[in-house]
C-alpha positions in Angstrom: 0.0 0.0 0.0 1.4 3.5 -1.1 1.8 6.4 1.1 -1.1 8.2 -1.0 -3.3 5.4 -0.4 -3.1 5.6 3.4 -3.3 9.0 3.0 -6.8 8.6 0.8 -7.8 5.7 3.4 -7.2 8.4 6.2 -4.8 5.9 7.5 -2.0 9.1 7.3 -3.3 12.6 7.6 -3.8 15.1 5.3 -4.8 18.6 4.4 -7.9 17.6 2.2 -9.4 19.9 -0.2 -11.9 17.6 -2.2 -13.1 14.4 -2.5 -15.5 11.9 -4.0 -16.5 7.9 -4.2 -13.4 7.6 -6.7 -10.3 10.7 -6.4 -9.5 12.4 -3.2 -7.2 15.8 -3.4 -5.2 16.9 -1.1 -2.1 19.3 0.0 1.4 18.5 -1.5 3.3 19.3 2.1 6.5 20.5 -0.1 4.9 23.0 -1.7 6.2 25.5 -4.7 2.8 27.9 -3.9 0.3 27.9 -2.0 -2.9 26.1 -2.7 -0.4 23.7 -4.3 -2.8 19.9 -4.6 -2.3 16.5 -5.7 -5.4 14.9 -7.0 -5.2 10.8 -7.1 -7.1 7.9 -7.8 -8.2 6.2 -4.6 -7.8 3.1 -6.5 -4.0 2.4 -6.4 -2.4 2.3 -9.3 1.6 3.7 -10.4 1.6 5.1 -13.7 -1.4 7.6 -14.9 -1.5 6.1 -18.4 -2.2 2.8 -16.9 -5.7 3.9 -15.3 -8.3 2.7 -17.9 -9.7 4.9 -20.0 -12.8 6.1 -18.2 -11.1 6.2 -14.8 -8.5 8.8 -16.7 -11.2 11.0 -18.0 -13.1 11.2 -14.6 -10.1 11.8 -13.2 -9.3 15.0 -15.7 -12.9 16.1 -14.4 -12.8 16.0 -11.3 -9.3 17.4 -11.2 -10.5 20.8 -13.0 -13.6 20.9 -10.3 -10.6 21.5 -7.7 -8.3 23.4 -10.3 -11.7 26.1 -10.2 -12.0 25.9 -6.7 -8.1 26.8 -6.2 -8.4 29.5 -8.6 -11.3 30.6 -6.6 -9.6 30.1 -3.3 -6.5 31.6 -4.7 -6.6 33.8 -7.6 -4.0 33.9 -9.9 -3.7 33.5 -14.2 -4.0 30.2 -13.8 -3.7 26.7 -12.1 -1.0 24.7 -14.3 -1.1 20.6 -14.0 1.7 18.5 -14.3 2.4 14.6 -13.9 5.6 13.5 -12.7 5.0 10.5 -11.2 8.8 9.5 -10.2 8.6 10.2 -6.7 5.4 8.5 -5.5 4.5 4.7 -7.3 0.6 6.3 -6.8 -0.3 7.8 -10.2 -1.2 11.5 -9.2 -2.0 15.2 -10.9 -0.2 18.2 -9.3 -2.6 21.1 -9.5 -0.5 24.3 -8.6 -1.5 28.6 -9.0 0.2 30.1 -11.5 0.8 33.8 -11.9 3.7 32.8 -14.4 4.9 30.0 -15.8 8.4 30.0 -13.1 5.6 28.8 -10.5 5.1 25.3 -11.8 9.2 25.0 -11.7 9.6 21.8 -9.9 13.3 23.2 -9.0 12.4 26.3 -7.6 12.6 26.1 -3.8 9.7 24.6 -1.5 7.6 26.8 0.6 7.8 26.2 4.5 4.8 26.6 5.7 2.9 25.8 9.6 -0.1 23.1 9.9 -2.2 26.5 10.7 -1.1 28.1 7.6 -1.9 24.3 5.5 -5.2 23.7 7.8 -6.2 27.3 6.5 -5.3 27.0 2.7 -7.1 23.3 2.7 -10.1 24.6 4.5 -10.6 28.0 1.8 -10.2 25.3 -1.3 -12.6 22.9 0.3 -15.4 26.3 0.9 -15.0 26.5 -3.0 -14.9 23.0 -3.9 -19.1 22.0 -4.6 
């Protein structure tokens, strides 16, 4: 069992921002902004492309339902996605506010940030998420 499944299982906490019977989002603790989320399949599975077809698709959706309600929480130009996938064998969308393009730099230095200051950006997306 991956560390994102435990986390979806509520086996681990989390900061969660959205959920439903099939993806649950939540906070990425290193993030590169704030309102930074991971969206994954509570079904585990490694590699994105290897969801089935339909699973991707609902996926997509539900992951621009909390892309709105980050944009919402946290306005900015956009909300960029990216898949990476190396670090965590748990396929899984980063969702991060963009005012340019440097903000989705996965190099660019983490933000340190307090479980007040994560419980409080969590909380706002959640309030927007419907």
């Amino acid at each position: 069992m991956t560390i994102f499944s435990k986390i979806a299982a509520g086996e681990i906490p989390s900061y969660k921002c959205a959920e439903s019977d099939k993806f649950y989002a939540f906070l990425d603790i290193n993030p590169l902004v704030k309102g930074h989320t991971l969206v994954i399949p509570k079904r585990e599975v490694d590699y994105i492309f290897d969801l089935e077809d339909d699973e991707l698709a609902e996926m997509q959706v539900f992951a621009k339902k909390v892309a709105i309600a980050i944009k919402k929480a946290f306005p900015c130009v956009k909300v960029g996605q990216a898949v990476l996938g190396l670090e965590v064998p748990h396929a899984h969308i980063h969702l991060i506010p963009m005012q340019s393009e440097k903000d989705m730099l996965f190099s660019n230095p983490k933000l340190k940030l307090s479980n007040e200051e994560f419980s409080e950006i969590a909380a706002k997306i959640r309030e927007e998420f419907k």
